[in-house]
Steps between C-alpha positions, in 0.01 A plus 500: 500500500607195330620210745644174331500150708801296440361094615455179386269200537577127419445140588792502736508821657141537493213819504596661878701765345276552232200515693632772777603708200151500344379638848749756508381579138160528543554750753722746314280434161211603749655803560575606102813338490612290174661143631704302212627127608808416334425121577638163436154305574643109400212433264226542830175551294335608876820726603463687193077525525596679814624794287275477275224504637585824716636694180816458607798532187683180503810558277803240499804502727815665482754263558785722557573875656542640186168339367320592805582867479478510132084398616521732727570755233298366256170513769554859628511336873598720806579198756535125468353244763754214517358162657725213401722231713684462154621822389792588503557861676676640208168554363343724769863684535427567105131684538671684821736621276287633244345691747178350575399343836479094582297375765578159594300222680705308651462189757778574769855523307505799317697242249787838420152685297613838522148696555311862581206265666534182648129290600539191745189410586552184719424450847748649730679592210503925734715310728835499263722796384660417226740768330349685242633710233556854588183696520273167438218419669343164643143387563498228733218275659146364431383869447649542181339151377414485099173393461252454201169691513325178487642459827490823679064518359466199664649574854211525786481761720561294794678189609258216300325267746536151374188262449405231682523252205419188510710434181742807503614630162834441414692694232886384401675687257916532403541793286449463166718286391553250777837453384555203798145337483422565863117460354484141507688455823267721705184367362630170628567657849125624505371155417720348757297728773195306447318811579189564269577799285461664136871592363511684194875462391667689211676296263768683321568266187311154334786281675367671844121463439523127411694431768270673749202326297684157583422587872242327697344715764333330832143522546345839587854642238424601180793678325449768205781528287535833327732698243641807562233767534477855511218389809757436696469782752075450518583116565721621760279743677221206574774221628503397829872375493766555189768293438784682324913567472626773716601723230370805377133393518502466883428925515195454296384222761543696772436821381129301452559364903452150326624165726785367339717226480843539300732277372865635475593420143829622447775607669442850455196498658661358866490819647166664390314154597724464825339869604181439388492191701650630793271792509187303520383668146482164343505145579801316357544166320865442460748445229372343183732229400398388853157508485525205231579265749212348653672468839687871458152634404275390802557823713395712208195290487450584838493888426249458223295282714463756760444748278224345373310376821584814674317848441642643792862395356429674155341814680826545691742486141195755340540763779883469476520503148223768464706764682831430347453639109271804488548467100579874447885389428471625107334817600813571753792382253312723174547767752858436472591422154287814438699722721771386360456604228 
């Protein structure tokens, strides 16, 4: 079997898609399949370590249908994994046609992506029936999840019982690229608590780190200001509160029952943070462009605070979040592609 991954990476639309493909590809490579990407990766140095460093073929990307089957061709490949806002469905109608299968990940509209396999892997996401090509299939809901197996190592075997800290552990982190430089406004929420506490905050670019070194943390604060790391998940584990965007990362957090507090980014994140929120799985901090204004921000401030003081408050998100990603979502959507087949 030969499976090629048709994604991109970039400074605007950022590593999420990326990132849940790798997941899905280390589970099929696990299981003696080859995985090609046929990736656009906007000149990300870490985006393409991430396929590098797994042994993953990174070759460049098709930009039309003709191109993209012509690579299909060219590779030998038997299906095509399609995970893109951007492209156009013309280019998964063009593998269909040459008679291989497409899975494609989608988040809510199907977009017109004609596909054998469609993954949505959002909360809630079981609850909608959208039409599907004739003889199609959907996976729907947080059990079909993609996550990295730096994640899924790293989840306990039972809901984590947060520490009583006297300076709780803070981690904040916005995708790779943090395209809207939520870093900076967040670590300025966290000093505004006044609540004595260590916050190791990933900064995605120089302009972000000096910035966040320009910060002046309250007594008992101390702010670590990191690059992207491969770490990331380890850092994660031993946090007692992470700060983060409700995209794509927010599985990993509570696949490792982690408290949370999420900031709603962009627009297509309303629903997946209004869920998550609503749910009880994670705490939430608002809208960004809000949370820049001193007097918009002080509820969010609020959240963090409690969060902070309150191991009983953080127990309650772990236990929640804990139970809602199991992290077997590759193993059940390999099943599919593979049957598929």
């Amino acid at each position: 079997m030969r499976i090629g991954v048709r994604c991109d990476a970039g400074a605007r639309t950022g590593v999420g898609h990326l990132v849940r493909c790798v997941g899905l590809a280390e589970e099929l490579t696990s299981r003696g399949v080859a995985v090609h990407f046929l990736s656009d990766l906007g000149g990300l140095d870490w985006a393409a370590q991430q396929l590098l460093s797994r042994g993953l073929p990174w070759h460049s990307a098709p930009y039309d249908p003709a191109g993209l089957v012509a690579a299909a061709d060219r590779l030998e490949l038997d299906a095509v994994v399609v995970d893109s806002y951007e492209l156009p469905p013309a280019h998964a109608a063009a593998v269909r046609a040459s008679g291989r299968t497409v899975l494609a990940i989608v988040d809510g509209d199907l977009r017109g992506m004609p596909a054998d396999v469609y993954v949505d892997q959002n909360l809630d996401a079981d609850l909608a029936a959208p039409e599907l090509p004739a003889d199609a299939i959907r996976l729907a809901g947080l059990d079909y999840a993609l996550l990295r197996q730096a994640i899924r190592r790293l989840r306990p075997p039972s809901p984590p019982v947060p520490r009583a800290a006297e300076a709780p552990r803070v981690v904040a982190f916005f995708g790779g690229t943090d395209a809207y430089r939520a870093a900076p406004v967040v670590a300025r929420l966290l000093i505004r608590t006044g609540i004595d506490c260590t916050a190791t905050v990933v900064a995605a670019n120089p302009g972000l780190r000096a910035e966040l070194l320009a910060l002046e943390p309250g007594a008992g604060q101390r702010l670590d200001i990191i690059e992207p790391t491969d770490d990331l998940p380890k850092l994660l584990a031993d946090a007692d509160v992470v700060i983060s965007a409700s995209g794509t990362s927010t599985w990993e957090l509570l696949c490792l029952g982690l408290p949370a507090a999420l900031v709603r980014v962009v627009d297509n994140q309303i629903i997946g943070y209004a869920r998550t929120t609503a749910r009880g799985l994670a705490a939430g901090l608002g809208h960004l462009p809000a949370l820049r204004e001193p007097k918009d921000a002080a509820a969010a401030v609020d959240v963090l605070r409690r969060l902070l003081v309150s191991p009983p408050a953080r127990a309650a998100l772990a236990a929640k979040a804990w139970a809602a990603v199991d992290g077997q979502g590759c193993s059940r959507v390999a099943d599919a592609l593979l049957k598929n087949e």
